[in-house]
PyMOL commands that place a pseudoatom at each C-alpha (Angstrom):
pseudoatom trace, name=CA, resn=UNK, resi=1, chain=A, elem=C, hetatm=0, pos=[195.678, 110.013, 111.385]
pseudoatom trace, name=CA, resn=UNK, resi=2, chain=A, elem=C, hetatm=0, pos=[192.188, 110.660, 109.720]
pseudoatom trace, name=CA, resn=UNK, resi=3, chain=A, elem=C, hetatm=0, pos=[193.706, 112.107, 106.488]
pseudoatom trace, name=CA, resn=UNK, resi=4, chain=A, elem=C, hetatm=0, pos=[195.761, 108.407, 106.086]
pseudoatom trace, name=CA, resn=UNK, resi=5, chain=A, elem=C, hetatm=0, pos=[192.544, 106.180, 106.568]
pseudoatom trace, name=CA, resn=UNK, resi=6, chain=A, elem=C, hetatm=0, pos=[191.060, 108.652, 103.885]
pseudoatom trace, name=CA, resn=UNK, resi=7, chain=A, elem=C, hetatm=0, pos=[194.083, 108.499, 101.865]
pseudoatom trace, name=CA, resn=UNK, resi=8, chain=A, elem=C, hetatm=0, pos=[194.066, 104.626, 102.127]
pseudoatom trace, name=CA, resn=UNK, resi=9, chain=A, elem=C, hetatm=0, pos=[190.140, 104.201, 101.419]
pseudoatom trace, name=CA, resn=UNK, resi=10, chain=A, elem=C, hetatm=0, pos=[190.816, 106.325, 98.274]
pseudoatom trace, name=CA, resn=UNK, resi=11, chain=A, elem=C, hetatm=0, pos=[193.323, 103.859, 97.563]
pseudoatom trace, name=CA, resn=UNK, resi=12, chain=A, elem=C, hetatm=0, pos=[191.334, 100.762, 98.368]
pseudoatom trace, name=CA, resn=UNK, resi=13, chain=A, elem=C, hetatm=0, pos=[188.426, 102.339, 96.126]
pseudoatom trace, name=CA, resn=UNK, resi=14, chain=A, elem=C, hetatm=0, pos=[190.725, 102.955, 93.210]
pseudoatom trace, name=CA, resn=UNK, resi=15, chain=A, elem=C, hetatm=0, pos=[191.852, 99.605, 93.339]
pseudoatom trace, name=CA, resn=UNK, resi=16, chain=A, elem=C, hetatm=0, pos=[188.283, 97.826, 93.679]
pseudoatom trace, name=CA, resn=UNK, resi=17, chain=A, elem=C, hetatm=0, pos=[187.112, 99.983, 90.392]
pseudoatom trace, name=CA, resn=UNK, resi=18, chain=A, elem=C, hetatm=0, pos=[190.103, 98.786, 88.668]
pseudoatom trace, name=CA, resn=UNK, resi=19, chain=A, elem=C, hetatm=0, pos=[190.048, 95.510, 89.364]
pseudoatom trace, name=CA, resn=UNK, resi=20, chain=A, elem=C, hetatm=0, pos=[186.424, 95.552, 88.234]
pseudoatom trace, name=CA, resn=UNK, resi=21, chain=A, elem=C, hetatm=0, pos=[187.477, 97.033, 84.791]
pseudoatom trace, name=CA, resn=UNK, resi=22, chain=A, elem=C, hetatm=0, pos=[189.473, 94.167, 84.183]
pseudoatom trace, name=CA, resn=UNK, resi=23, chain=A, elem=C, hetatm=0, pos=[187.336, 91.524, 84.855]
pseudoatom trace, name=CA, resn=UNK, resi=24, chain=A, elem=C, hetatm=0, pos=[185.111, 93.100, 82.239]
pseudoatom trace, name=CA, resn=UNK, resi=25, chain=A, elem=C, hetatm=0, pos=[188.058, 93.194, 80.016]
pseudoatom trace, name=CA, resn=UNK, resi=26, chain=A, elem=C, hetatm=0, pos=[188.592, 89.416, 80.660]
pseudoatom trace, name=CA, resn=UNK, resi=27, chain=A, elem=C, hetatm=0, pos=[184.842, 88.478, 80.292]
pseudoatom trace, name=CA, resn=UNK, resi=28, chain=A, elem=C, hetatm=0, pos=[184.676, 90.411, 76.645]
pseudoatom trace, name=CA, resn=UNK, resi=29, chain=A, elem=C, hetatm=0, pos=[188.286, 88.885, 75.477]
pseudoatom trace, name=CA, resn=UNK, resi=30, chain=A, elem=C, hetatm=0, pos=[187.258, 85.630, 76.790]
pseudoatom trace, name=CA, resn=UNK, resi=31, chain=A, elem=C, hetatm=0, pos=[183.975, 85.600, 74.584]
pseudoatom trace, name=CA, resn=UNK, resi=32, chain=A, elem=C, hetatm=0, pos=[185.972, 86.694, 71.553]
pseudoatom trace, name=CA, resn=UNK, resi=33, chain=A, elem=C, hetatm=0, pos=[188.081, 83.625, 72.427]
pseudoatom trace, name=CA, resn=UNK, resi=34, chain=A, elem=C, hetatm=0, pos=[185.438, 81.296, 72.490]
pseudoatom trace, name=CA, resn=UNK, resi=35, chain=A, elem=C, hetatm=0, pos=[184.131, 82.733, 69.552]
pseudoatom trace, name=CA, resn=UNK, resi=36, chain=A, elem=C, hetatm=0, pos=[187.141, 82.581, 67.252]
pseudoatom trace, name=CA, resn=UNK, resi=37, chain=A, elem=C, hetatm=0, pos=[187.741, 78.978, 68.291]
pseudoatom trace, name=CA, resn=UNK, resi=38, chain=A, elem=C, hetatm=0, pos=[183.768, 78.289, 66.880]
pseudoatom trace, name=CA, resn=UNK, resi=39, chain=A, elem=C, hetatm=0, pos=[184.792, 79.563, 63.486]
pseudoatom trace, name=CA, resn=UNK, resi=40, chain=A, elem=C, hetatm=0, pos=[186.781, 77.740, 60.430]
pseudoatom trace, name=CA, resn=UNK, resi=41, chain=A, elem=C, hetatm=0, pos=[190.001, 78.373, 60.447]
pseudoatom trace, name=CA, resn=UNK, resi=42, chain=A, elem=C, hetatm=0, pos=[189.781, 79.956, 56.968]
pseudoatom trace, name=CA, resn=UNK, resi=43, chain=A, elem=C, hetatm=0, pos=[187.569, 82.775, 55.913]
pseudoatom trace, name=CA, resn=UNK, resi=44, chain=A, elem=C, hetatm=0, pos=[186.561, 82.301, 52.427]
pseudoatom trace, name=CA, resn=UNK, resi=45, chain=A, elem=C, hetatm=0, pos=[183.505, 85.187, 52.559]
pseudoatom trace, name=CA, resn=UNK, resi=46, chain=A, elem=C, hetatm=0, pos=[182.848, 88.222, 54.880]
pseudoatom trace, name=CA, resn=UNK, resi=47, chain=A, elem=C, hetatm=0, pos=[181.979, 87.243, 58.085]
pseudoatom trace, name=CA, resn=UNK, resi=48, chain=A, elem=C, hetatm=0, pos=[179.848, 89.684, 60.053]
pseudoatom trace, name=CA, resn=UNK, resi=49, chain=A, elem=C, hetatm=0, pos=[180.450, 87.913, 63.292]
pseudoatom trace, name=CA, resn=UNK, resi=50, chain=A, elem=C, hetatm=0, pos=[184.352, 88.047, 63.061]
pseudoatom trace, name=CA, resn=UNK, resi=51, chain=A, elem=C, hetatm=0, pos=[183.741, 91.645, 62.186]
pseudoatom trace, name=CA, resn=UNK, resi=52, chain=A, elem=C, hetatm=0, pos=[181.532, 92.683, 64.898]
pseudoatom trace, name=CA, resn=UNK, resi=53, chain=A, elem=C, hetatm=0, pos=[183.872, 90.902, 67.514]
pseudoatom trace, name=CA, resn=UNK, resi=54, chain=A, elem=C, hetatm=0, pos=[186.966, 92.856, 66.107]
pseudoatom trace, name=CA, resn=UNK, resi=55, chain=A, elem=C, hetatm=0, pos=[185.686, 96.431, 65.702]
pseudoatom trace, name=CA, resn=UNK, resi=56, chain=A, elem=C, hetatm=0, pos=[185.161, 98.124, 68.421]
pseudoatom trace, name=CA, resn=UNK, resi=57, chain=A, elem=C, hetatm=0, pos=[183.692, 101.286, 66.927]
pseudoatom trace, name=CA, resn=UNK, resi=58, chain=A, elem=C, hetatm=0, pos=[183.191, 103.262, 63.828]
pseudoatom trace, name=CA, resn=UNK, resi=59, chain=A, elem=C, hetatm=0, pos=[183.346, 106.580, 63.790]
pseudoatom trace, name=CA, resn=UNK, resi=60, chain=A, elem=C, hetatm=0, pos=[181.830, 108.710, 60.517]
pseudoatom trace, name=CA, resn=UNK, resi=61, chain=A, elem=C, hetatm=0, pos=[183.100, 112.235, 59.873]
pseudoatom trace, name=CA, resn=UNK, resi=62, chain=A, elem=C, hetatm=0, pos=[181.242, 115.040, 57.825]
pseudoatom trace, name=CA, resn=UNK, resi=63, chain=A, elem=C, hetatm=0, pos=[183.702, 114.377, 54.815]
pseudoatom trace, name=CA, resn=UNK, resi=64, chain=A, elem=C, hetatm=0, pos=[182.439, 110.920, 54.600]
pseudoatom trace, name=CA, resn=UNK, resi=65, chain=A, elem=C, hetatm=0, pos=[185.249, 109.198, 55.787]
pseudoatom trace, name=CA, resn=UNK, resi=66, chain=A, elem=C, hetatm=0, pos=[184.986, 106.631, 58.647]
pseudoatom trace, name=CA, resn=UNK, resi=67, chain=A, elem=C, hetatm=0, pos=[187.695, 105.885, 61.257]
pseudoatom trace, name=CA, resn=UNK, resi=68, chain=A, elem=C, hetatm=0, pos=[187.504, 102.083, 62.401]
pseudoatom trace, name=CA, resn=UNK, resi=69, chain=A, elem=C, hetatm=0, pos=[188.799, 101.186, 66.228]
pseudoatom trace, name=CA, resn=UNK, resi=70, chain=A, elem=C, hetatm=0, pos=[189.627, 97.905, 66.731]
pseudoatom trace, name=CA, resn=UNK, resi=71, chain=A, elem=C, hetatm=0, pos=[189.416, 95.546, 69.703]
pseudoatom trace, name=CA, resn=UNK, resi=72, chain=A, elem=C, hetatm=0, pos=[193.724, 95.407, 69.218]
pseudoatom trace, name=CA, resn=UNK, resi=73, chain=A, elem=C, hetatm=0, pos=[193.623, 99.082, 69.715]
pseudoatom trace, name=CA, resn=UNK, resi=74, chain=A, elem=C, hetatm=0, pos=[194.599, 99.889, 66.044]
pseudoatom trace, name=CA, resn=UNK, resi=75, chain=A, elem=C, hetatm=0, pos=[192.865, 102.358, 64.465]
pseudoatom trace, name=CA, resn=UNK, resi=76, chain=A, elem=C, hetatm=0, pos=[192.219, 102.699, 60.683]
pseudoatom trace, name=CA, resn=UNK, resi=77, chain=A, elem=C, hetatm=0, pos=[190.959, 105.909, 58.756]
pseudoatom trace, name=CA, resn=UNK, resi=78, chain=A, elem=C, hetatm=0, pos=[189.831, 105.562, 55.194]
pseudoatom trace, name=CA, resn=UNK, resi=79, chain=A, elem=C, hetatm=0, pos=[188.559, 108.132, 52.198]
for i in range(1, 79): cmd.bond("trace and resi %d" % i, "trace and resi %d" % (i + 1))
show_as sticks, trace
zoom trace
């Protein structure tokens, strides 16, 4: 009988930390939102906010090329 309570606090504990992960999700879209709905809705010149909102990282390898991650999940490499 202990083993199930174990089994189902595992459970419970999974579920908390997941739950938790995507309220963070929804906070961080949310602000993205709210940011995109500040902006015109035409971009005439580079905008360094709109860019820092949609990559998520950028990763620069030894042969100088950098592979972009964006907040949509695509990723882009270039030369």
């Amino acid at each position: 009988m202990s083993q199930n309570i174990v089994a189902v606090q595992d459970q419970l504990d999974g579920l908390i930390t997941e739950k938790e992960s995507k309220l963070g999700q929804k906070k961080i879209m949310q602000t993205f939102i709210n940011n995109l709905k500040e902006l015109e809705d035409e971009l005439a010149d580079w905008n360094e906010r709109i860019w820092m909102l949609m990559v998520e990282s950028a990763l620069v390898h030894r042969n100088s090329s950098i592979t972009f991650k964006f907040q949509s999940g695509i990723t882009i490499k270039t030369n």
